[in-house]
MARMARKOL-401302 format. One line per 10 residues: their letters; for each residue x, y, z negated of N, C-alpha, C, O, CB. Coordinates in steps of 0.001 Angstrom, whole numbers, plus 500000, padded with zeros to 6 digits. Glycine has a CB too. Example, Ala and Ser with C-alpha at 12.3 -4.5 7.8 and 13.67 -1.06 7.14 Angstrom:
2
AS) 513190 494310 492200 512300 495500 492200 513200 496700 492200 514236 496681 491535 511308 495527 490954  512850 497750 492920 513670 498940 492860 512900 500030 492130 513409 501138 491961 514084 499402 494275
end
This chain:
231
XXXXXXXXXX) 072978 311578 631335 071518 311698 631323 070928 310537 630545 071421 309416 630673 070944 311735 632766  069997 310731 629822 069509 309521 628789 068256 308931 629491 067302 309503 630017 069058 310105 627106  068497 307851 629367 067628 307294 630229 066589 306427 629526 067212 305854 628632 068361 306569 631201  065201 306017 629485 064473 305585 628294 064547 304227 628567 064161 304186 629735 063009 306139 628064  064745 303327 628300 065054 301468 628434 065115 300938 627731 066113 301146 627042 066001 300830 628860  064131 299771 627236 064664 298856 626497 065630 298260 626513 065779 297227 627165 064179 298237 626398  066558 298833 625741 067683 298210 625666 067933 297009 625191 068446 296111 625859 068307 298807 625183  067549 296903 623872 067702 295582 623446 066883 294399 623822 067086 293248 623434 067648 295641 622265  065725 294889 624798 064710 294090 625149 065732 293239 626333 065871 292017 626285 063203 295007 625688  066310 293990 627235 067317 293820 628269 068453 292770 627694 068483 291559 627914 067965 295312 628663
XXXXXXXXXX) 069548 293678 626756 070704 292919 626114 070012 291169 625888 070453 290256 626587 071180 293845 624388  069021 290945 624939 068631 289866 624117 067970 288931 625323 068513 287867 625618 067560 290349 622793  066795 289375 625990 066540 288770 627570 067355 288527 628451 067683 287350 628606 065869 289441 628315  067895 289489 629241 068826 288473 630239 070139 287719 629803 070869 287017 630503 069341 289305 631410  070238 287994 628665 071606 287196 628125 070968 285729 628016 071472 284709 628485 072317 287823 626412  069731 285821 627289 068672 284333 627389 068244 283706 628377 068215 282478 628460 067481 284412 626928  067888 284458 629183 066955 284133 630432 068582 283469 631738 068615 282401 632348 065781 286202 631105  069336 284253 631739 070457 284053 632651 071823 283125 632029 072523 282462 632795 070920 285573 633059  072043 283177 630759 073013 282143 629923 072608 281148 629192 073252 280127 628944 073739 282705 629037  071093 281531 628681 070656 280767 627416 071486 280894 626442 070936 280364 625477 070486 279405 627561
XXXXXXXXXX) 072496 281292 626137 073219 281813 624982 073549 283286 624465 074087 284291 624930 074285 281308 625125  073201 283062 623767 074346 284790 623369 075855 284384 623032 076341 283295 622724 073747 285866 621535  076358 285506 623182 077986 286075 623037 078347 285934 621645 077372 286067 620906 078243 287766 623452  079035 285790 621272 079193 286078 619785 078096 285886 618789 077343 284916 618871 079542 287388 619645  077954 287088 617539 077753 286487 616537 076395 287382 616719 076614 288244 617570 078832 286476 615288  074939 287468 616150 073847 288135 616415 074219 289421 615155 073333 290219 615462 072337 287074 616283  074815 289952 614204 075778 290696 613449 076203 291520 614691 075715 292611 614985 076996 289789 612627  077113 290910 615344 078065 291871 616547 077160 292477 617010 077144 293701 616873 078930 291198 617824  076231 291877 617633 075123 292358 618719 074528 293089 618184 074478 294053 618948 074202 291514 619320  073999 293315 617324 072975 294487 616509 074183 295547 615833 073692 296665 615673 071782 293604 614955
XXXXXXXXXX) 075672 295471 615387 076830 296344 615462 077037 297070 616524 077040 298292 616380 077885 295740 615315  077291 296413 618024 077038 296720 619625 075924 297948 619746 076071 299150 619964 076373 295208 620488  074748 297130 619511 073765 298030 620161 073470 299373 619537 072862 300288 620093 072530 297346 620252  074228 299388 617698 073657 301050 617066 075273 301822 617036 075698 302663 616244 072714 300972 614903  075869 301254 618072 077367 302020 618272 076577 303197 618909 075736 303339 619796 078793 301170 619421  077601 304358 617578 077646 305677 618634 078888 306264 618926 079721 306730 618149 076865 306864 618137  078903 306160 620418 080691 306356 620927 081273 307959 620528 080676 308943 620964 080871 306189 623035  082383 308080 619735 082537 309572 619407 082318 310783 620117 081746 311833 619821 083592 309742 619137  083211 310173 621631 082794 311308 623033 081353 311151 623294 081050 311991 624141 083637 310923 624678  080035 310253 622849 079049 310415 623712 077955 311586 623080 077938 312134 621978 078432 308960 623974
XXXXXXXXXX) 077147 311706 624146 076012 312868 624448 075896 313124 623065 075847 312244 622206 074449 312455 625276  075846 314559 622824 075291 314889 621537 073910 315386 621638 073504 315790 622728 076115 315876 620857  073178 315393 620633 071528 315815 620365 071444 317559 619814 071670 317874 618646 070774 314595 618854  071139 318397 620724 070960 319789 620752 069562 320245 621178 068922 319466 621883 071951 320355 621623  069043 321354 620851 067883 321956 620764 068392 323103 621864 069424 323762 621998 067394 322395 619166  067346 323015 622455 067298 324036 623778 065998 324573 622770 065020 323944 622368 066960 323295 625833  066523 326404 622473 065236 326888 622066 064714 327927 622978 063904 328778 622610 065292 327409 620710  065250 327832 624319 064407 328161 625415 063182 327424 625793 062182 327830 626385 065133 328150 626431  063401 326539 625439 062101 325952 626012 060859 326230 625572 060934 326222 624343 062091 324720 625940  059509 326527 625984 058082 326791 625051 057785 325807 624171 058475 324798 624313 056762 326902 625860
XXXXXXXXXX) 057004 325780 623336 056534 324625 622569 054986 324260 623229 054368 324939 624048 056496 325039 620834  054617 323110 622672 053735 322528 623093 052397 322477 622165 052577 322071 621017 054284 321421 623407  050827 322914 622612 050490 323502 621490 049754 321887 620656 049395 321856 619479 049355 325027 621873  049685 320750 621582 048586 320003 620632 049663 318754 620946 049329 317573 620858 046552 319858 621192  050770 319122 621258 051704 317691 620528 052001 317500 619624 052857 318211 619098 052747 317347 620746  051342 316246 618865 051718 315899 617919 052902 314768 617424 054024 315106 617046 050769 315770 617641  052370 313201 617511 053028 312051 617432 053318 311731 619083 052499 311425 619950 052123 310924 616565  054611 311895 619176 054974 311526 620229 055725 310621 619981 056561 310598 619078 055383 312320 620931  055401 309465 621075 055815 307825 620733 056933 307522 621817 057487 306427 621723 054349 306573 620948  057310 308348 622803 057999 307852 623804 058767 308770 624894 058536 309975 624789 057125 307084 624375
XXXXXXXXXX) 059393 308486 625627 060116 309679 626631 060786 308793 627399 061202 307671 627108 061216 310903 625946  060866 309518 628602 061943 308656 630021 062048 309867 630728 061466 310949 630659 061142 307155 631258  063012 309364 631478 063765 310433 632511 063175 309656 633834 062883 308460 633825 065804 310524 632409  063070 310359 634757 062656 309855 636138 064072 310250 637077 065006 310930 636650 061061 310720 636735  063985 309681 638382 064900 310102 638826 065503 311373 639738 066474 311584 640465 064989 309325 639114  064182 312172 639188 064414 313810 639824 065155 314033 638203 066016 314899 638360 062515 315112 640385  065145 313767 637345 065531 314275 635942 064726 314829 635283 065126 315622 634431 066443 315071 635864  063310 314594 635460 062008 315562 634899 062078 314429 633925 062730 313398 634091 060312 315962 635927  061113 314822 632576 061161 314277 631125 059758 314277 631289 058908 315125 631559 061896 315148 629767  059782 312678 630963 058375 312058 630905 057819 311976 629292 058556 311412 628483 058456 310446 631610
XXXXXXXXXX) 056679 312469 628883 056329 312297 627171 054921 312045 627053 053965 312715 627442 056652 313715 626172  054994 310623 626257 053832 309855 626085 054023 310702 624462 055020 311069 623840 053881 307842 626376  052740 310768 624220 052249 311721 623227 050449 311192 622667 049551 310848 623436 052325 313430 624116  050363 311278 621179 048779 310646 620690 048080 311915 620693 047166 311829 619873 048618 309802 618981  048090 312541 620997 046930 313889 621267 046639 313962 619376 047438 314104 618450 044930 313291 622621  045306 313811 619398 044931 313698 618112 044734 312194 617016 044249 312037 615895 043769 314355 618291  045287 311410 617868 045169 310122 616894 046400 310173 615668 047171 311128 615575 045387 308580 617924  046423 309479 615136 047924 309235 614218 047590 307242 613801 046621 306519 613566 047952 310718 612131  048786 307143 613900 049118 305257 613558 049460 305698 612206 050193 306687 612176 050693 304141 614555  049037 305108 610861 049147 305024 610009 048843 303454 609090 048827 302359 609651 048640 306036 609907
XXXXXXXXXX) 048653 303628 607821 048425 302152 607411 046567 301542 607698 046099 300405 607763 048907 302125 605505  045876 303030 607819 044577 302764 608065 044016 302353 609345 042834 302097 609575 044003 303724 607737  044985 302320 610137 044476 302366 611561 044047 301169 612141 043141 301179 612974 045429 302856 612424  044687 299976 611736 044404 298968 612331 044059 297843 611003 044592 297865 609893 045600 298666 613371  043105 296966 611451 042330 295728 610273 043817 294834 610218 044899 295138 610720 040512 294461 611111  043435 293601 609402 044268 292837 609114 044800 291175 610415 045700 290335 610402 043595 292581 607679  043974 291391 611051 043858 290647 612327 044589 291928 613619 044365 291713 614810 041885 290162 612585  045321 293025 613251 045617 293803 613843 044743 294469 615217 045234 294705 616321 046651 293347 613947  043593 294646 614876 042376 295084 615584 042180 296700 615011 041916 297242 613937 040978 293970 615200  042532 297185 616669 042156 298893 616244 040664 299467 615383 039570 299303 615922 042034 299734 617826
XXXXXXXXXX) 040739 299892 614518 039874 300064 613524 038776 301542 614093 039573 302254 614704 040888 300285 612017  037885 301984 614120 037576 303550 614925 037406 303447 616344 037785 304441 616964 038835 304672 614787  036969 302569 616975 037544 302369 618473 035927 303466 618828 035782 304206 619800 037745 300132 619311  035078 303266 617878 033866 304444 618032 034159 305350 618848 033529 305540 619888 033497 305226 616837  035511 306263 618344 036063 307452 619103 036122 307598 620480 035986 308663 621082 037234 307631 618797  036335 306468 620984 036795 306475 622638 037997 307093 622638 038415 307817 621734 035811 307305 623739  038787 306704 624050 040407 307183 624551 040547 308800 624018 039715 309694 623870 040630 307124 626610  041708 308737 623852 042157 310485 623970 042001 311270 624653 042395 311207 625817 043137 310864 624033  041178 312582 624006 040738 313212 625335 041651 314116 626229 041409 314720 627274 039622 314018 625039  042732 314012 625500 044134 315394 626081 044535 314591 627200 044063 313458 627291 045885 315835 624828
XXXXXXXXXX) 045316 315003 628040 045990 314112 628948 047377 313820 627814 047908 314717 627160 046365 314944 630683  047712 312614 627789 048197 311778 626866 050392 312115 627803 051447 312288 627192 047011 309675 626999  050138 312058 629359 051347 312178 629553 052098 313093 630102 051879 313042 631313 051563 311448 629959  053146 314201 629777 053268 315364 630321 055034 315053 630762 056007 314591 630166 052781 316722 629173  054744 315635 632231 055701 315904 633202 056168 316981 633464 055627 317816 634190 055425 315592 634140  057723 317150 632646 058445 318339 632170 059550 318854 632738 060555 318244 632374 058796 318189 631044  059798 319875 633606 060965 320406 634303 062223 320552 633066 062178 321416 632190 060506 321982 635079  063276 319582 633188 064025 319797 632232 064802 321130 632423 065283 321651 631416 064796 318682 632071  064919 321569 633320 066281 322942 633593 065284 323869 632848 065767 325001 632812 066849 323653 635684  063899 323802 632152 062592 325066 632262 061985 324802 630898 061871 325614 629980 061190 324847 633711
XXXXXXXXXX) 061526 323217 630926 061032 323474 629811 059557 323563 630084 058879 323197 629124 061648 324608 629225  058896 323946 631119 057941 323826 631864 056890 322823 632410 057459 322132 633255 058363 324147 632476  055814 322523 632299 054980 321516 631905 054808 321096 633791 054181 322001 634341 053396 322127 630765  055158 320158 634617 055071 320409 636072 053717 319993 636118 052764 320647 636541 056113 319631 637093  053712 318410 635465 051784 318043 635790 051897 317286 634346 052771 316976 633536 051080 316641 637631  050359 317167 634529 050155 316461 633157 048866 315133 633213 047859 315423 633858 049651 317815 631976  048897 314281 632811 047887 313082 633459 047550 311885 632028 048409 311855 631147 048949 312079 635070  046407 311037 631893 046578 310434 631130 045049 310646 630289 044582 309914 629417 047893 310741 630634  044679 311436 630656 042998 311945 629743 042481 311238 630092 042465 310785 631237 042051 313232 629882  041353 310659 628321 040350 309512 628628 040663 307824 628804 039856 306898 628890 039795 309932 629901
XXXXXXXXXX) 041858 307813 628819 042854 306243 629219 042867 305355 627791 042357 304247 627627 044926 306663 629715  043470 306023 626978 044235 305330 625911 043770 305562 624482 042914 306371 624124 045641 305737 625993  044519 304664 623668 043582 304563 622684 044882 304721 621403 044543 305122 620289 042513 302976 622808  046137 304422 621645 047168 304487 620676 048513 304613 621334 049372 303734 621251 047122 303301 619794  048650 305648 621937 050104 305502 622927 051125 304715 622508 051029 304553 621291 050868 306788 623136  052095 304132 622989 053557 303847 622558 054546 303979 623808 054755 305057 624365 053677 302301 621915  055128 302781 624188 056086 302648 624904 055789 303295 626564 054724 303136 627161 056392 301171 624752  056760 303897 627008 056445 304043 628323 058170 304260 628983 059253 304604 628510 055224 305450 628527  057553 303757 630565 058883 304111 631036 059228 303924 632472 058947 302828 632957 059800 303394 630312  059803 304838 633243 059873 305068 634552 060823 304345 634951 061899 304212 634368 060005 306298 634922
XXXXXXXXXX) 060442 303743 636139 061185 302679 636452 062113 303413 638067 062083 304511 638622 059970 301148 636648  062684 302403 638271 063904 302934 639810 062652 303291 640860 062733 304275 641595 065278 301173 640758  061732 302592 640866 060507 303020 641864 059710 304374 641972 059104 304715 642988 059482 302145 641604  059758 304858 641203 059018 306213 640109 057549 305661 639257 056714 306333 638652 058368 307850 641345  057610 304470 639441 055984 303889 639068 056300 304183 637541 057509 304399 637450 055471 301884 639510  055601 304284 636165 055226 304876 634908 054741 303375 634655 054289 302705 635584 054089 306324 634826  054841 302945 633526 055005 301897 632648 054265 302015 631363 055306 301686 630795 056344 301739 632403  053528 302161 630491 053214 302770 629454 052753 301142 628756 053053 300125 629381 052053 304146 629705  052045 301065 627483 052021 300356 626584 051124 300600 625654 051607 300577 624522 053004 300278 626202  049768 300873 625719 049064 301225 623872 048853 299735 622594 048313 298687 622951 046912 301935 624168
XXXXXXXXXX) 049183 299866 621709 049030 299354 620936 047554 299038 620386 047398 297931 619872 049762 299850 620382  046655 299755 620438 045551 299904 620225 044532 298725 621225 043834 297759 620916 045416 301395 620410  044848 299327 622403 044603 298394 623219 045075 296754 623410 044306 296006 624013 044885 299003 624070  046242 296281 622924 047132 295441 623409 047611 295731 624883 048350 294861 625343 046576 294179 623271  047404 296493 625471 047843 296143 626926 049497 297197 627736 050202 298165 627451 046138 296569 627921  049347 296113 628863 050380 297105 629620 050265 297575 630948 050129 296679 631780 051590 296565 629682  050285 298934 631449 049693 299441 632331 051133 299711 633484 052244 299894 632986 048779 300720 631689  051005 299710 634573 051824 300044 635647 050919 301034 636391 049787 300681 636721 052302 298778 636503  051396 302300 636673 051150 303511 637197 052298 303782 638603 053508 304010 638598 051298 304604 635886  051355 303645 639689 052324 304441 640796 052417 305982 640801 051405 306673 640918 051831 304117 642249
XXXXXXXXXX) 053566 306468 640681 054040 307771 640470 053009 309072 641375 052971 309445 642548 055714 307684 641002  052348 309419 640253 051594 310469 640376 050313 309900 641030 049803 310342 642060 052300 311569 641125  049783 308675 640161 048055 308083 640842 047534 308207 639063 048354 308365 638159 047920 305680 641886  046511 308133 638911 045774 307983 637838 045022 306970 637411 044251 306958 636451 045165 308733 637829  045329 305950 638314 045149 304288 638364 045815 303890 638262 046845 304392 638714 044796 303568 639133  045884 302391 637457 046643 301658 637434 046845 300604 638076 045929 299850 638403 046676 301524 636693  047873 300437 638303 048406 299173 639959 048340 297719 639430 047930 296843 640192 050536 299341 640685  048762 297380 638028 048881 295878 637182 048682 296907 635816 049037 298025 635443 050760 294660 637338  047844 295708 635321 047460 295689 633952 047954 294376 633216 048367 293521 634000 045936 295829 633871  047996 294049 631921 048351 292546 631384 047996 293137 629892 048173 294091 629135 050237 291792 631697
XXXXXXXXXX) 047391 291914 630031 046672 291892 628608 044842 292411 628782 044261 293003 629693 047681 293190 627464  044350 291853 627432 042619 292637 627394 042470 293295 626107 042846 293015 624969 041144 291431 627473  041520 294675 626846 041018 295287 625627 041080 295117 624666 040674 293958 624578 040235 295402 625482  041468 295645 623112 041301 295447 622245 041157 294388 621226 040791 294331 620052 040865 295880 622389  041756 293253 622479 042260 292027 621768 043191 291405 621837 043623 290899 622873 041736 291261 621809  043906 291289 620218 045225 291029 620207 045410 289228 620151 044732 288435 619498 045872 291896 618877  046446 288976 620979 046491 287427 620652 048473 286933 621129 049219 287742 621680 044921 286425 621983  048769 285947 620860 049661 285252 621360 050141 284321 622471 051274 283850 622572 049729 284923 620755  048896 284092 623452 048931 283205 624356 049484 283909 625594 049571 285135 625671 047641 282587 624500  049874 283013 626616 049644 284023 628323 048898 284889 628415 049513 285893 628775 049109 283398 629566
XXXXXXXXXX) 047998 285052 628302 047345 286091 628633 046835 287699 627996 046104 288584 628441 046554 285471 628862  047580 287544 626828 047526 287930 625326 048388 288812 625300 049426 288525 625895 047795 286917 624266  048318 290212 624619 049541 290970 623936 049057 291097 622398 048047 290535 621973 049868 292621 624684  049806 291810 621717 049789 292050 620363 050565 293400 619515 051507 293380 618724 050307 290837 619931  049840 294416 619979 050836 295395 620012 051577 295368 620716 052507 294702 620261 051403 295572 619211  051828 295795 621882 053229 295847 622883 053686 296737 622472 053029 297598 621886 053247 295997 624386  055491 296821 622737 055997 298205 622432 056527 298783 623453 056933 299945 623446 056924 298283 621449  056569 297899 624556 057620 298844 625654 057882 297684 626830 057712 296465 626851 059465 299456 624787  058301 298505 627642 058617 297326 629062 060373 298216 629739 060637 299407 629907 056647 297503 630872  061061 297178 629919 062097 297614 630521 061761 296886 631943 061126 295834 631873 063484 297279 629741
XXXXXXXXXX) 062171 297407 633320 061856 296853 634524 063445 296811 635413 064234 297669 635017 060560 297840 635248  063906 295989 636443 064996 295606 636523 064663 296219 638314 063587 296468 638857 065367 293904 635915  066071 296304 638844 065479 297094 640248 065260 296055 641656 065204 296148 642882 066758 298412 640744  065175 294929 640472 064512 293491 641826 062848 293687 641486 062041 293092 642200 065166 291125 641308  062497 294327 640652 060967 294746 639882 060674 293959 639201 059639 294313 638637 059738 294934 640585  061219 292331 638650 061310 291842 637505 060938 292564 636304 061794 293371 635942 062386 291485 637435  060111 292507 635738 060193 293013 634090 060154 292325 632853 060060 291108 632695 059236 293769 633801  060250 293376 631827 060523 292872 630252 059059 293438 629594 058735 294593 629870 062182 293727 629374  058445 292866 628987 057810 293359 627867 057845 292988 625954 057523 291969 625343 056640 293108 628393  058202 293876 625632 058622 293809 624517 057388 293442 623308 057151 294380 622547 059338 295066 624400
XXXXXXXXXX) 056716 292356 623117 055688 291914 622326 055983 291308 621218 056262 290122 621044 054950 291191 622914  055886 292516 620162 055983 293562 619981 056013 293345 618221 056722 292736 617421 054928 294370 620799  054862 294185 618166 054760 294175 616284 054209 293225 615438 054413 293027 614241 053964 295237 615725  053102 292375 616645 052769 291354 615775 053516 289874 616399 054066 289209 615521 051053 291316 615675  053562 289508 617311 054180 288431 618236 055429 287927 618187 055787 286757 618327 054157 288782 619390  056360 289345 617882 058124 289090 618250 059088 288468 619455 060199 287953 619333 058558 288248 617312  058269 288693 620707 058718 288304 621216 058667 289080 622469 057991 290102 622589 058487 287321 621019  059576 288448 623626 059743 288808 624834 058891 288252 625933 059095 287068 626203 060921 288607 625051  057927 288922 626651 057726 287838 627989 058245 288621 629106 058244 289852 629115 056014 287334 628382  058869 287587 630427 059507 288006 631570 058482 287565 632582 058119 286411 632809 060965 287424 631757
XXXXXXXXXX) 058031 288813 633219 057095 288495 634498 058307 288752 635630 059505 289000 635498 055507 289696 634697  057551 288599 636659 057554 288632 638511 057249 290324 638990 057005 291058 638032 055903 287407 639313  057246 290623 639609 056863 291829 640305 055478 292224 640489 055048 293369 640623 057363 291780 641485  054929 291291 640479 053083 290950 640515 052697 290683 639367 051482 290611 639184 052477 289657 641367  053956 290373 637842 052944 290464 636760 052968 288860 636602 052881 288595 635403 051335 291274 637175  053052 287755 637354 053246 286557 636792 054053 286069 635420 055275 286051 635567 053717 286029 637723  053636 285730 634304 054451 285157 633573 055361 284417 633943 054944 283463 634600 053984 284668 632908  056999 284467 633727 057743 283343 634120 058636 282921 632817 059181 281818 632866 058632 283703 635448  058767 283503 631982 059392 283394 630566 059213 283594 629207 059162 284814 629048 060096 283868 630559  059096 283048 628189 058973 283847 627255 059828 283124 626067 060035 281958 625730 057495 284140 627021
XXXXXXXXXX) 060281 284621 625531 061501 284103 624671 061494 285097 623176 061671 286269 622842 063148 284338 625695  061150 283697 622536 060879 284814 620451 061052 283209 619693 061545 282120 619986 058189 285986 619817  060505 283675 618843 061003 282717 617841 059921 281293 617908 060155 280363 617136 061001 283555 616220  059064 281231 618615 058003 280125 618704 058611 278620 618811 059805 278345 618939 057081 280409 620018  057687 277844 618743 058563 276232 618972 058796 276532 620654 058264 277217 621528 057316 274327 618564  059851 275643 620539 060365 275370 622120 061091 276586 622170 061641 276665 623268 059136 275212 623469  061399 277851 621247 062046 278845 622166 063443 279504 621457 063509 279231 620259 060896 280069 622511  064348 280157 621870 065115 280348 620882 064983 281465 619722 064651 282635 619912 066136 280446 621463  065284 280917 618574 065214 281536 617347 065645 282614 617140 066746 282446 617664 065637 280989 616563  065670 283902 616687 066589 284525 616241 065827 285291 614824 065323 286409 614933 067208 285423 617442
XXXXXXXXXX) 065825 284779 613942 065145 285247 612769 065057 286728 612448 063988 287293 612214 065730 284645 611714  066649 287527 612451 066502 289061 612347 065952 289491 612975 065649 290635 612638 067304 289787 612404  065183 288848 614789 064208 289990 615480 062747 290007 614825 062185 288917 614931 064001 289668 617188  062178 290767 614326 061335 290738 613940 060020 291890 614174 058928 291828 613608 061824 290509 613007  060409 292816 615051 060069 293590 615708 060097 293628 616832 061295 293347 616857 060353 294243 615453  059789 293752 618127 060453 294152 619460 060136 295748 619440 059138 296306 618984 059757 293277 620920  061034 296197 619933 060955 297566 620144 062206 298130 620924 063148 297348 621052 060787 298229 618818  062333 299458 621487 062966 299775 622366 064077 300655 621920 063881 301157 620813 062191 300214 623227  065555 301068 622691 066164 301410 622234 066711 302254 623493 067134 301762 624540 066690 300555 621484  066597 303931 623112 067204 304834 624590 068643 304788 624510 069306 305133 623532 066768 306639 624698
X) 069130 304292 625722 070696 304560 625805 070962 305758 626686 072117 306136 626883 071522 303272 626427
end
C-alpha cells in the first residue's frame, strides 16, 4: 500500500536531528532514495473507476488507515510562472479560496467519492498528508501556511505560519511543501521552495529544530528544494 510521506523530509531530518551526521556519501543518499526495487508495486490504471469532472492540478495524495485515497486537488487555480511576484507573494489573491471542496475522500476498492471537504479554505493546494491519528495535514503555498485537520472536522486544530506572508524566521513559512508526522506526533515540515529547509516541531506545533543550509546549520548544497517523496 503506498503511503504519502515525506520521505526525504524524514531520511535527511532524523538522520540530523538524532546523529547529526549522515551515512555515507549525500550521492548514495539521493541513489537510495530514487531506487526502484525490481519486485516493487507497479503503477496500473484501474479503468473502473469514474472520472472526476473538475479535477484538474492535483498536487497531492495519502492513504489513510482504512485505505481510502486522500486527493488534494486546485479546483480551478493553476501554479504557473505568473502566479506568484518576485518576493514570492501570491499574485490575484482578489479571487478568494477555491470554491470546490479542494479535498476528496475516495473508496479505493470503488473508485467512489465517500466525502469531500475543503471549500472556501485555500488558496494554492500542495502537500497533504494523513497521519497514524487520521488527523489531515495539508500545506498551501499561496498562503505560506500549515494546517492540521482532525479527521472529518472542517477546522483546523494547529495552524503555523500567516496569511499570505512569506518569510524565513520562526514564525514564517515560504511556500511549504509538505509535512511528514512521526507516531510520537512530532513533525516535519518541509520549507520548502523558497527557504530550503526543514523545521521540527512538538505535537502542539512548538518549534524545536531547524535544519537547511542557514549559518549555524548543516549544509547540504544539492537540497535545494524541500519536497516530498511517496514510498
Amino acid at each position: 500500500m503506498a503511503v504519502s510521506a515525506a520521505a526525504l523530509v524524514l531520511v535527511l531530518a532524523i538522520s540530523i536531528v538524532y546523529s547529526k551526521t549522515l551515512t555515507g556519501s549525500e550521492k548514495n543518499l539521493i541513489e537510495f532514495l530514487d531506487e526502484k526495487p525490481e519486485n516493487g508495486p507497479r503503477v496500473r490504471e484501474d479503468v473502473s473507476w469514474p472520472g472526476f469532472p473538475y479535477l484538474k492540478q492535483v498536487s497531492a495524495v495519502s492513504v489513510d488507515g482504512n485505505g481510502n485515497l486522500h486527493v488534494f486537488h486546485r479546483g480551478d487555480r493553476v501554479w504557473d510562472a505568473h502566479t506568484f511576484d518576485r518576493t514570492y507573494r501570491l499574485k490575484d489573491t482578489e479571487q478568494g479560496p477555491i470554491p470546490n471542496d479542494t479535498v476528496l475522500v475516495i473508496d479505493t476498492s470503488n473508485g467512489k467519492i465517500l466525502y469531500s471537504w475543503g471549500a472556501n479554505k485555500f488558496y494554492m493546494p500542495h502537500g497533504l498528508t494523513v497521519d497514524h491519528f487520521g488527523n489531515t495535514w495539508v500545506t498551501d503555498v499561496g498562503l505560506h501556511q500549515v494546517f492540521m485537520f482532525p479527521s472529518r472536522e472542517s477546522n483546523p486544530d494547529l495552524m503555523i505560519g500567516d496569511p499570505f506572508i512569506p518569510g524565513a524566521g520562526k514564525n514564517h513559512l515560504c511556500q511549504p511543501s509538505d509535512v511528514a508526522v512521526l507516531t510520537s506526533g512530532h513533525f516535519f515540515v518541509s520549507d520548502g521552495y523558497c527557504n530550503s529547509r526543514v523545521l521540527m516541531f512538538s505535537p502542539g506545533g512548538k518549534l524545536l529544530r531547524e535544519i537547511g543550509a542557514r549559518v549555524g546549520h548543516p549544509k547540504m548544497a544539492w537540497w535545494t528544494t524541500g519536497r516530498s517523496r511517496s514510498t
